[in-house]
C-alpha positions as CSV (number, residue, x, y, z in Angstrom):
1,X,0.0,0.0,0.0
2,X,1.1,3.4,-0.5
3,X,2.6,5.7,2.0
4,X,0.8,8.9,1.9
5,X,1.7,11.4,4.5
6,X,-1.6,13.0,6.2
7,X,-0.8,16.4,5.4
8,X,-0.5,15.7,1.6
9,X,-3.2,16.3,-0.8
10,X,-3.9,13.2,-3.5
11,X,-7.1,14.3,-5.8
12,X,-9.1,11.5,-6.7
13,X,-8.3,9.8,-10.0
14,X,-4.3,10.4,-9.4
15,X,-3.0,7.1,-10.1
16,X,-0.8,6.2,-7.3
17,X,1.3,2.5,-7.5
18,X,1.4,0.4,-4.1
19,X,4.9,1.4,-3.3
20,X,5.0,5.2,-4.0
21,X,6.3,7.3,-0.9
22,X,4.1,10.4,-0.9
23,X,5.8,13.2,2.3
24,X,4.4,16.3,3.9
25,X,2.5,18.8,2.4
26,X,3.0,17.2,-1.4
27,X,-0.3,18.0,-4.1
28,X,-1.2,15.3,-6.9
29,X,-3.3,16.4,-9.2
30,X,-6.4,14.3,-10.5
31,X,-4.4,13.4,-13.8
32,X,-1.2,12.4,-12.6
33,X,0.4,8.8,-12.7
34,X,3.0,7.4,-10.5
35,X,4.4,4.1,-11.3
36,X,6.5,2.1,-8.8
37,X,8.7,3.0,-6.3
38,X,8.2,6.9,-7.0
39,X,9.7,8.8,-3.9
40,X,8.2,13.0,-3.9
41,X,10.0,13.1,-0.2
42,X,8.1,16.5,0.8
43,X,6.5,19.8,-0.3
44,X,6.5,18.4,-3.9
45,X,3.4,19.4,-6.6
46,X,2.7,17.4,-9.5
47,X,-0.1,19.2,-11.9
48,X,-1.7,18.0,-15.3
49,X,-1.4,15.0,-17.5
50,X,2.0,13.9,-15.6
51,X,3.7,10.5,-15.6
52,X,6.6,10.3,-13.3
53,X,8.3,7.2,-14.1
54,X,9.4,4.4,-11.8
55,X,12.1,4.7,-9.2
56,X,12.0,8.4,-10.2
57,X,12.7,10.6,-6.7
58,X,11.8,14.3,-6.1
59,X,13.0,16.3,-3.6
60,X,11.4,19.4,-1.9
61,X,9.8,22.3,-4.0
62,X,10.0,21.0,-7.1
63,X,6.9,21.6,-9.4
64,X,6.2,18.9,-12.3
65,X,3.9,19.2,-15.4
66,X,2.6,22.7,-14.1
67,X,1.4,24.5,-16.9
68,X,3.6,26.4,-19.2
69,X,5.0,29.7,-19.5
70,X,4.0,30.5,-22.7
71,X,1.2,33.1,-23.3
72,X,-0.2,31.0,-26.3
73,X,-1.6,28.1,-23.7
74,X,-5.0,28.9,-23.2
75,X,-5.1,25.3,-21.2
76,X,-5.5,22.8,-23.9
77,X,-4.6,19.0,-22.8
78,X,-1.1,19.0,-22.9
79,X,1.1,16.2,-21.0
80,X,4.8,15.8,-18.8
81,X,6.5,12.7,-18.3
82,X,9.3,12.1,-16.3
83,X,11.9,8.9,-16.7
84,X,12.1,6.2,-14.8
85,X,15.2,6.4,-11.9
86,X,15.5,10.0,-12.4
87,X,16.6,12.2,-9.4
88,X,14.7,15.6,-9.6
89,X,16.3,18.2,-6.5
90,X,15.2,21.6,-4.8
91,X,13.2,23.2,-6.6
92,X,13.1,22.3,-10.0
93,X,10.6,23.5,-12.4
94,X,9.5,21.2,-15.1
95,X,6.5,22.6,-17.5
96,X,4.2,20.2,-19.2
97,X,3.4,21.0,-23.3
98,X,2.2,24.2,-25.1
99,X,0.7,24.7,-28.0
100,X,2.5,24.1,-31.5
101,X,4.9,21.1,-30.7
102,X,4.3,17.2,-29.9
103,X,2.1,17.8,-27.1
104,X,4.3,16.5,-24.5
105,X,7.3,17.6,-22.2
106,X,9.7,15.1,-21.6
107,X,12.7,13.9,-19.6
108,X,14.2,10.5,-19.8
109,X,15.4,8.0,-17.5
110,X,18.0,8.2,-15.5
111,X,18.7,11.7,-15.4
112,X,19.9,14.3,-12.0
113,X,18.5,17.6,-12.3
114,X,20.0,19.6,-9.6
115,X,18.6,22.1,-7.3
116,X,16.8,25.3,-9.1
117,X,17.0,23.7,-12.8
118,X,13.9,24.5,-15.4
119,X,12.9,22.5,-18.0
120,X,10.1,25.0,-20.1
121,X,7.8,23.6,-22.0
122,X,8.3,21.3,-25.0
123,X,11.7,19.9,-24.1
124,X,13.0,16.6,-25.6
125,X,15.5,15.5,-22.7
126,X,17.0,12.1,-23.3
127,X,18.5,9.5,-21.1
128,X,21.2,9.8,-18.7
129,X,21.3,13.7,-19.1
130,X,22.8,16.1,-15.8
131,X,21.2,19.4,-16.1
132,X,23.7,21.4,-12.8
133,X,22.1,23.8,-11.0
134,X,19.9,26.6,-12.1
135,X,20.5,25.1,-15.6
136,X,17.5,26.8,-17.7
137,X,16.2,25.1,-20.9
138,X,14.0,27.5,-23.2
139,X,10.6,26.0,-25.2
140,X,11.4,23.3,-27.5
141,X,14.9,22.9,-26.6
142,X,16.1,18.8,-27.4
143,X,19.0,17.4,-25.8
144,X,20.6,14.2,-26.8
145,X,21.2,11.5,-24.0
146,X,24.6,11.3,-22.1
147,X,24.9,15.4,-22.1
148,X,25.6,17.9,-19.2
149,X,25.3,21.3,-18.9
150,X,26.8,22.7,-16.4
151,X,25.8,25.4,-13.4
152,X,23.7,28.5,-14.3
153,X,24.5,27.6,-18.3
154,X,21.0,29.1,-20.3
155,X,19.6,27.6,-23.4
156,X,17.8,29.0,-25.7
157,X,14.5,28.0,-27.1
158,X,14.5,25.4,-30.1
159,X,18.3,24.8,-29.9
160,X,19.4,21.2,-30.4
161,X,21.9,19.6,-27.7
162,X,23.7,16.5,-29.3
163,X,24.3,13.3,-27.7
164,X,27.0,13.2,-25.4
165,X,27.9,16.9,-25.7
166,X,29.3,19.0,-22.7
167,X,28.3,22.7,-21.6
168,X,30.2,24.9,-19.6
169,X,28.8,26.6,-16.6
170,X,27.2,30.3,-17.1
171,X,27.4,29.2,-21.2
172,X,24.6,31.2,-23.1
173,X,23.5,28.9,-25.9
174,X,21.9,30.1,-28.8
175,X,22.3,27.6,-31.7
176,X,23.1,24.4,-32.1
177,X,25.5,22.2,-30.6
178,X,26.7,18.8,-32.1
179,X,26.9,15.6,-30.7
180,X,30.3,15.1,-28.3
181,X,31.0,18.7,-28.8
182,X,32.3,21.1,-25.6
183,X,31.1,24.7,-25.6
184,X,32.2,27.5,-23.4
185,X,31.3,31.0,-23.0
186,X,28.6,33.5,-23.3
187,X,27.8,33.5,-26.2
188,X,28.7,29.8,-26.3
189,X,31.8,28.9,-29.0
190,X,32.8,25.5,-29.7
191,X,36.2,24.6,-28.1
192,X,36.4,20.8,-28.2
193,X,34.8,17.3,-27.7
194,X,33.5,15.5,-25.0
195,X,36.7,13.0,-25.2
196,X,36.0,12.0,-21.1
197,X,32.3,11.5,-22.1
198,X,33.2,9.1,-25.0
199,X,36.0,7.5,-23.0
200,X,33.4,6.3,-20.4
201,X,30.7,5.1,-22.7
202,X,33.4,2.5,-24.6
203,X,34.7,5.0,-27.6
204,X,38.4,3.8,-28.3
205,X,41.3,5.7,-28.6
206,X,41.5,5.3,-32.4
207,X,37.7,6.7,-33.0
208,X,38.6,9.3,-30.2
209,X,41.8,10.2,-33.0
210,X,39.6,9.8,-36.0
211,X,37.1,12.1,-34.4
212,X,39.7,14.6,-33.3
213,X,40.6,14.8,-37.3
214,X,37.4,15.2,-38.8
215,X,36.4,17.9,-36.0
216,X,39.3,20.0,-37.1
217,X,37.9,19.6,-40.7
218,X,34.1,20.1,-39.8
219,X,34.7,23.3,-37.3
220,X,38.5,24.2,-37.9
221,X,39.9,24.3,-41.2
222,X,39.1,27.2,-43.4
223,X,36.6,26.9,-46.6
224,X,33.2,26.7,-47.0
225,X,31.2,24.7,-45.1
226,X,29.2,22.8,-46.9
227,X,32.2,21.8,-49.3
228,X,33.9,20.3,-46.0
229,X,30.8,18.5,-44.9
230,X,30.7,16.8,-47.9
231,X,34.6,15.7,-47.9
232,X,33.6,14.4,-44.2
233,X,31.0,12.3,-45.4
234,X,32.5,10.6,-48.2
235,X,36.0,10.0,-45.8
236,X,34.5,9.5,-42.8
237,X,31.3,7.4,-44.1
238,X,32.6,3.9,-41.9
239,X,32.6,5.8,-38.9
240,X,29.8,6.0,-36.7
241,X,30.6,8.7,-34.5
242,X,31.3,11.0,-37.4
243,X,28.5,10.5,-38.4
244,X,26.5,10.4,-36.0
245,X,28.0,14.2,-36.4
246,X,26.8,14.7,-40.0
247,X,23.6,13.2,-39.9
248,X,22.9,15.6,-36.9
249,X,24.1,18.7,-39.2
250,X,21.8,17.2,-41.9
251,X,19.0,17.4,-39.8
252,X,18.8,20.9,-38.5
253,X,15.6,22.2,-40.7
254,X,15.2,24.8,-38.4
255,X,16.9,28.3,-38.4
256,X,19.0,27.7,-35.9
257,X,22.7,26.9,-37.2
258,X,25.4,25.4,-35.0
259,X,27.8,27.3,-32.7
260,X,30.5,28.8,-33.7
261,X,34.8,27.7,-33.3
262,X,36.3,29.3,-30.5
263,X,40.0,29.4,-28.7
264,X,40.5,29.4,-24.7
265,X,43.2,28.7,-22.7
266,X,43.3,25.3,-21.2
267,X,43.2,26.8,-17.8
268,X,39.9,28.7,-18.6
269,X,38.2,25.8,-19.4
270,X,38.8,23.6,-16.6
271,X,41.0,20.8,-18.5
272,X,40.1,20.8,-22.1
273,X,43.2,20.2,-24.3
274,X,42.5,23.0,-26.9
275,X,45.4,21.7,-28.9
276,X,43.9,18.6,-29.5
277,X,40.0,19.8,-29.3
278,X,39.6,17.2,-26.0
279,X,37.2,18.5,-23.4
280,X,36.3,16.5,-20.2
């Protein structure tokens, strides 16, 4: 049977698993599902058409699939789902759907949002993602699994994250960043790959090398663009992680374009080899 504090406020039609842990002074709205073994440990409000997945734990303050903060939502049925074994902290925001996109806010499993973080409306998180503290993700924003972005770092709405990419703390996205890549700075320049990131998820050192060239071709080397996508994808085409790259590039139908090359000092960045575009 459930464990529902008395001071906490279930409305009828909430569907609540056997095992959930419900603590003081939480609010479950009528729509809301939690599967097993969800933990909202106190002062937690879940709102709207919200799945929080199993083993999923929230701490105090936070606020999931409250409505969005978007002046087009005049209250139409939109929906918020959070991922199974996914650790939500202090006082993190995450907005259910708008108007104009899928219809659904969502965050995959296994993710750590830390205390203050927003997720607005919209966003596509993957699996495995860290968003640091006070991270804030504009509307529509979609973020590849494996990526962090670190402390106080704001993106903006409809940018793409790729898998695996790495964001420095206080960075001010605006445009695209492609899978494994490491930006820094406000606004955010590319300065590197995620070589750490890759290391731990069983790249080898000769894809990390392989990578390391075509990166320098893609984002380094002067010429045109598009001329040096092309050379990429007939060199690199037997390499997955390249493209991976390319086929993200491919895909941006948007008019957002990807961030900008950029040069700091290894100290600046907190250990990324410049020299050889690694970031940790």
């Amino acid at each position: 049977m459930a464990q529902i504090h008395p001071s906490a406020v279930v409305a009828p039609g909430a569907q609540i698993a056997d095992d959930v842990s419900i603590g003081p002074f939480c609010q479950i709205g009528p729509e809301a599902v939690l599967e097993a073994g969800v933990e909202l440990v106190s002062h937690v409000v879940v709102d709207g058409a919200t799945r929080i997945g199993a083993g999923a734990r929230i701490l105090p303050f936070a606020s999931i699939g409250t409505p969005p903060q978007d002046t087009k939502y005049k209250g139409e049925p939109t929906r918020c789902e959070l991922g199974a074994r996914t650790l939500v902290r202090e006082g993190c925001t995450i907005h259910r759907a708008s108007v104009g996109g899928a219809g659904v806010t969502s965050v995959g499993a296994g993710c750590m949002l830390m205390a203050q973080a927003h997720v607005a409306h919209d966003c596509i998180v993957g699996e495995g993602v860290i968003l640091a503290n006070n991270v804030m993700l504009g509307g529509h924003v979609h973020v590849g699994d494996g990526a962090f972005i670190g402390g106080g770092a704001a993106v903006h709405q409809t940018v793409r994250i790729g898998r695996l990419a790495m964001v420095s703390g206080l960075a001010g996205v605006t445009n695209d960043i492609p899978p494994f890549g490491y930006v820094f700075g406000l606004p955010a320049r590319l300065v590197g790959f995620n070589k750490i990131g890759l290391l731990r998820r069983g790249a080898s050192r000769d894809q990390l090398r392989t990578l390391r060239v075509a990166n320098n071709l893609l984002f380094k080397d002067p010429g045109e663009f598009a001329a040096k996508l092309a050379q990429a994808e007939e060199r690199y085409a037997d390499e997955p992680l390249v493209m991976e790259i390319i086929a993200f590039i491919h895909d941006a139908n948007r008019r957002r374009q990807l961030v900008r090359p950029g040069r700091m000092t290894a100290p600046e960045l907190g250990g990324v080899d410049e020299e050889n575009g690694d970031g940790q």
